[in-house]
C-alpha positions in Angstrom: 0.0 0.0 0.0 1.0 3.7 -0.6 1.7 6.0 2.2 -0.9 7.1 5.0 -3.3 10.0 4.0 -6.9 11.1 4.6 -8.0 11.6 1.3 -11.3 10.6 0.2 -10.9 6.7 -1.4 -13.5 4.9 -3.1 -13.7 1.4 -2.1 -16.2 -0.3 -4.7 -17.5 -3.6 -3.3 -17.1 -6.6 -5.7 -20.4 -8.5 -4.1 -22.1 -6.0 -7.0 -20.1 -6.5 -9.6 -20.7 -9.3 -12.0 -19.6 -12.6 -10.7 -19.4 -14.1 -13.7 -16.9 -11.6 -15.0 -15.0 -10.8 -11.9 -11.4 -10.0 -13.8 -13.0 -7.4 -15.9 -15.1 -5.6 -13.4 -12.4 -5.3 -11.7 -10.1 -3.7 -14.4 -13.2 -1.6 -15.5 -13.9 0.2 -12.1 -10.0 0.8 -11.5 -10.1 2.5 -15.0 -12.5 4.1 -14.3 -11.2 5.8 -10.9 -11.8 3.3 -7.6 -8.8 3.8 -5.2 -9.5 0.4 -3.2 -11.1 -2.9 -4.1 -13.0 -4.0 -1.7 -14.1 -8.0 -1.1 -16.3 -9.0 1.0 -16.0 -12.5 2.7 -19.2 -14.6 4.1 -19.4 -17.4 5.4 -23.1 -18.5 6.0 -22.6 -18.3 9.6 -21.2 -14.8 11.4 -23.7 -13.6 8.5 -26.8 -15.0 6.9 -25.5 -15.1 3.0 -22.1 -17.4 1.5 -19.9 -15.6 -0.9 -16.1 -16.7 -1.7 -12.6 -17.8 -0.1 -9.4 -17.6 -0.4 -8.9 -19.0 -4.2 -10.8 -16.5 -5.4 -9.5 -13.7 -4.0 -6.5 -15.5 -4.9 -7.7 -15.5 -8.7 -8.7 -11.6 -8.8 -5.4 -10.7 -7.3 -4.0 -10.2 -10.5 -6.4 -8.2 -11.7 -5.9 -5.3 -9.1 -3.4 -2.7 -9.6 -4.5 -0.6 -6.4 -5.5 -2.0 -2.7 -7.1 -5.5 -2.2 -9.1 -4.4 0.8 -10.6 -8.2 1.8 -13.1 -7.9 5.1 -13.9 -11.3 6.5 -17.5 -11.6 7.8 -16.6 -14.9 9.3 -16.3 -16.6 12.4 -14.2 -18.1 13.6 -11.5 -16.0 11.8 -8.2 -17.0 13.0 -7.8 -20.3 10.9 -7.9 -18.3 7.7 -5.9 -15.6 7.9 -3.0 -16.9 6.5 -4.6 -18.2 3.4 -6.0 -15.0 2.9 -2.9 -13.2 3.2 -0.6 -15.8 1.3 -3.9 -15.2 -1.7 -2.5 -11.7 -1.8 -5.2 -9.5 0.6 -3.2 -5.7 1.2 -5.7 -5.2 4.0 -7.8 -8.1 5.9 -10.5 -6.7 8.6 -12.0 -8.9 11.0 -15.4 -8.2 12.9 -15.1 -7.1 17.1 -17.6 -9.6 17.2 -16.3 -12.7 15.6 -14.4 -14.2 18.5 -13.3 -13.7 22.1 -9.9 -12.4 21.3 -9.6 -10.0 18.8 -6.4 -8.1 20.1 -4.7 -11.9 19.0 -6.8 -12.0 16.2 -5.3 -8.0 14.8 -1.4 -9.4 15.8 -1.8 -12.5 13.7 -3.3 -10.1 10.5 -0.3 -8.0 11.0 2.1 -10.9 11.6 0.6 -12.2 7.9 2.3 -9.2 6.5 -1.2 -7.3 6.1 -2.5 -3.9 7.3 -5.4 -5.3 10.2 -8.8 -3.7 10.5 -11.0 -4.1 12.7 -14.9 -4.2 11.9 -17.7 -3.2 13.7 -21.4 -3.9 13.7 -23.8 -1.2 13.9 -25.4 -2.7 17.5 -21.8 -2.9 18.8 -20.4 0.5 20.9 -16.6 1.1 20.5 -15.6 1.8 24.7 -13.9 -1.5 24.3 -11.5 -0.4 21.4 -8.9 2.5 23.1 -7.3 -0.8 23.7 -6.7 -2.1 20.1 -6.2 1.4 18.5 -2.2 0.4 18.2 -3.1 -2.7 16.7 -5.1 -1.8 13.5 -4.2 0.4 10.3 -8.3 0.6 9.6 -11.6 0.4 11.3 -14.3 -0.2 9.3 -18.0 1.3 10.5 -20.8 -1.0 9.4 -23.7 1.3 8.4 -25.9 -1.7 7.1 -26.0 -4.8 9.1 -23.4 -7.4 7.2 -24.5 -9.8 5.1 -26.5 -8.5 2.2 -25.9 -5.7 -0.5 -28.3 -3.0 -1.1 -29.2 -2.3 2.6 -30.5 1.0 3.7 -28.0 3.2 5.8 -28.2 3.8 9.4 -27.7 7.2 10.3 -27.3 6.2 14.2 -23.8 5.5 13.2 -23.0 9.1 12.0 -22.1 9.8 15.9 -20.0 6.3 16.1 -17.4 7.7 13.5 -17.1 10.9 14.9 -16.5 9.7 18.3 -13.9 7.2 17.0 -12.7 9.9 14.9 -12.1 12.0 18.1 -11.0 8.5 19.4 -8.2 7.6 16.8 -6.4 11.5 17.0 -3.1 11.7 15.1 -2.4 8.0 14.7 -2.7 6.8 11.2 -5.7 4.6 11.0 -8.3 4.9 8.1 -12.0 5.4 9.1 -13.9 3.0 6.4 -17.5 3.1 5.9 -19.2 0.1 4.5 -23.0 0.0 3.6 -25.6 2.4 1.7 -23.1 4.6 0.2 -24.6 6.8 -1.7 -23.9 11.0 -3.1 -26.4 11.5 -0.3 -24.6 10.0 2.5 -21.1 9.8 1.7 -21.0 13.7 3.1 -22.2 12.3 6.2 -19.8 10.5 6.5 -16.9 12.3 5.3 -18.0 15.0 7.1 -17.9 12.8 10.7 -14.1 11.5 9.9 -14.2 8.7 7.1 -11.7 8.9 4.2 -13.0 5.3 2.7 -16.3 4.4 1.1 -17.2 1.4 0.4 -20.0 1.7 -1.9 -21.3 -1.5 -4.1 -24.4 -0.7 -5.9 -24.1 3.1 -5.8 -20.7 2.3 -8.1 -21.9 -0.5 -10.0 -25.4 0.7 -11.0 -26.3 1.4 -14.8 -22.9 0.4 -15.9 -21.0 -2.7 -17.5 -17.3 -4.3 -18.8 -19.0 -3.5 -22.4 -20.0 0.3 -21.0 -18.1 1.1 -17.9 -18.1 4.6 -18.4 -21.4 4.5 -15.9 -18.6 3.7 -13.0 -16.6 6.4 -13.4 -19.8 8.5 -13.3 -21.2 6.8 -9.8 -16.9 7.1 -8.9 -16.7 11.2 -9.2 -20.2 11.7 -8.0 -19.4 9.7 -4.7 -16.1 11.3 -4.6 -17.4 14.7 -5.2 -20.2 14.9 -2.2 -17.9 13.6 0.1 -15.0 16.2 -0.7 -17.7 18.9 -0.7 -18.4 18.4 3.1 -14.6 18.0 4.3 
């Protein structure tokens, strides 16, 4: 990954793009201006849908020239860390709430040779985290609860980034915000403290490999509204 900043990054989420076509979406939105790519990880049982392991992210990894930003919704999560890094992940997140000991779970992400994240629900508080802010390069705010695409946002958690944001000070950790992205709430959030958006259907809507240019256009209007509020 590139040095530590706070400018805004778009972080369009694979789980819209077409899964038949995964190389070319992928190439299409980073043409078309996403900073990040973001893959999101289920496993049928920390969330109620199934998506992909480690060979696929494996499989895209040649495909992305920017950050592979891979967030495992999984429990447990310790047992596949290292086949996530080894299938090329920049940045792997795991959820607060996936097992008893996350501060072990953030040392063996960064012993991998990733930047860790840590993920949090929107029913989960973040008291318990001054404790781990040395031991992530990103939290990620869930603003839809994890599972499914095309959730509506939850404004509740406008006040959870701005306390963490108050929380997090100087150190270089990314604020990521992950669910209902839109040109309407990524001010919110940037706005609060976020410099990455996640943003799946809001990026992938009206486009295609055949006509990408839609991507781009969903890109710079994201981008745009949350620059504005900064």
């Amino acid at each position: 990954m590139t040095s530590f900043d706070r400018s805004i990054k778009i972080a369009p989420s694979i789980l819209s793009a077409d899964f038949a076509n995964f190389g070319q979406e992928i190439r299409a939105i980073e043409a078309q201006g996403a900073d990040w790519v973001h893959v999101d990880v289920m496993d049928g049982h920390f969330v109620p849908n199934l998506t992909f392991g480690p060979p696929l992210v494996k499989a895209i990894r040649p495909h992305i020239q920017t950050v592979m930003d891979v967030h495992l919704m999984i429990a447990p999560v310790d047992p596949y860390i290292d086949a996530f890094a080894e299938a090329g992940a920049d940045v792997i997140s795991a959820h607060l709430e996936a097992g008893p000991h996350i501060h072990r779970t953030l040392q063996a992400i960064r012993g991998a040779g990733c930047k860790a994240g840590l993920a949090i629900n929107p029913g989960s508080g973040i008291d318990g985290i001054d404790y781990l802010l040395d031991m992530v390069d990103l939290i990620c705010v869930m603003t839809v609860n994890p599972g499914f695409g095309g959730q509506k946002f939850i404004h509740s958690q406008i006040d959870k980034v701005k306390t963490l944001r108050a929380k997090i000070g100087d150190r270089p950790i990314h604020i990521e915000i992950d669910g209902g992205i839109t040109p309407e709430t990524a001010p919110l959030m940037a706005a609060a403290g976020a410099d990455v958006l996640v943003a799946g259907s809001a990026v992938f809507k009206g486009g295609s490999v055949e006509n990408p240019a839609p991507y781009g256009a969903n890109i710079r209007a994201i981008r745009a509204a949350a620059e504005a509020a900064r």
